[in-house]
N, C-alpha and C positions, 0 to 999 in steps of 0.2 A: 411286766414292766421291770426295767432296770432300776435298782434304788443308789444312788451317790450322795457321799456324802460331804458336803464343801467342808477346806479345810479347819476354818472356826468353831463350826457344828463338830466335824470328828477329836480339835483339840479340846471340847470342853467336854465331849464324852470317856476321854483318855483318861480324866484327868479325877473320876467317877472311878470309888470301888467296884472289883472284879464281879461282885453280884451285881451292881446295879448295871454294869457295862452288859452283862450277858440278859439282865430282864428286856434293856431296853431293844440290844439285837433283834432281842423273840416279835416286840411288838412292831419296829422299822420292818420288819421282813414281811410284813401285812400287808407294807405299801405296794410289797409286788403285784398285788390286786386289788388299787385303792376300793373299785366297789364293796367288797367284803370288809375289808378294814376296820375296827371298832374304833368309837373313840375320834374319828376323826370329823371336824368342820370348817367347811369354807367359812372362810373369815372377810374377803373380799377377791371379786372376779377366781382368780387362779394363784389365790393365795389359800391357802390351807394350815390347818393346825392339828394338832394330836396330841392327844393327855396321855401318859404315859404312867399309869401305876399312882394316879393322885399327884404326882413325886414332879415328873418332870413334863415339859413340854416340847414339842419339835414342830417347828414352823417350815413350811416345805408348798414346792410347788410343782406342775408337770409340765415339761414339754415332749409332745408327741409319746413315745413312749419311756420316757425317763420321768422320773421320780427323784426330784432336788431336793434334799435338807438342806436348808439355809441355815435355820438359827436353830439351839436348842438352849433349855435353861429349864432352870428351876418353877414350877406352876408361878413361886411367890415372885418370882424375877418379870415374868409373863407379865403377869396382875401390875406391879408397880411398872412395868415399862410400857405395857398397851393398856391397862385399865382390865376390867373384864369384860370381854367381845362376848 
């Protein structure tokens, strides 16, 4: 699968020290085979989520064979904006 990533999601990953930019690359690069993927749960229908190193969070969905990051944030951003799913 293709992974993209929307523009909001790639500018708050920029915007993240050069280590934590290249940890979270290693773990997005999983989604090219959501099955194997660690870390990852649907949250609702074809909405999906992924914890990333404790640290961060990416909220992401598929069509067909693409693989969307929509949103990503901090776990604590997560928690106070969705609760814990």
């Amino acid at each position: 699968m293709l992974v993209k990533i929307k523009p909001k999601a790639q500018k708050y990953i920029e915007g993240l020290p050069e280590k934590s930019q290249r940890i979270i690359a290693e773990h997005l690069l999983q989604l090219e085979n959501p099955q194997t993927a660690r870390d990852i749960e649907c949250i609702h229908e074809n909405d999906w989520r992924m914890h990333i190193s404790h640290t961060y969070t990416a909220f992401f969905h598929m069509e067909g064979d693409i693989v969307f990051i929509d949103l990503f944030m901090s776990i604590e951003e997560a928690h106070k904006r969705y609760g814990r799913l």
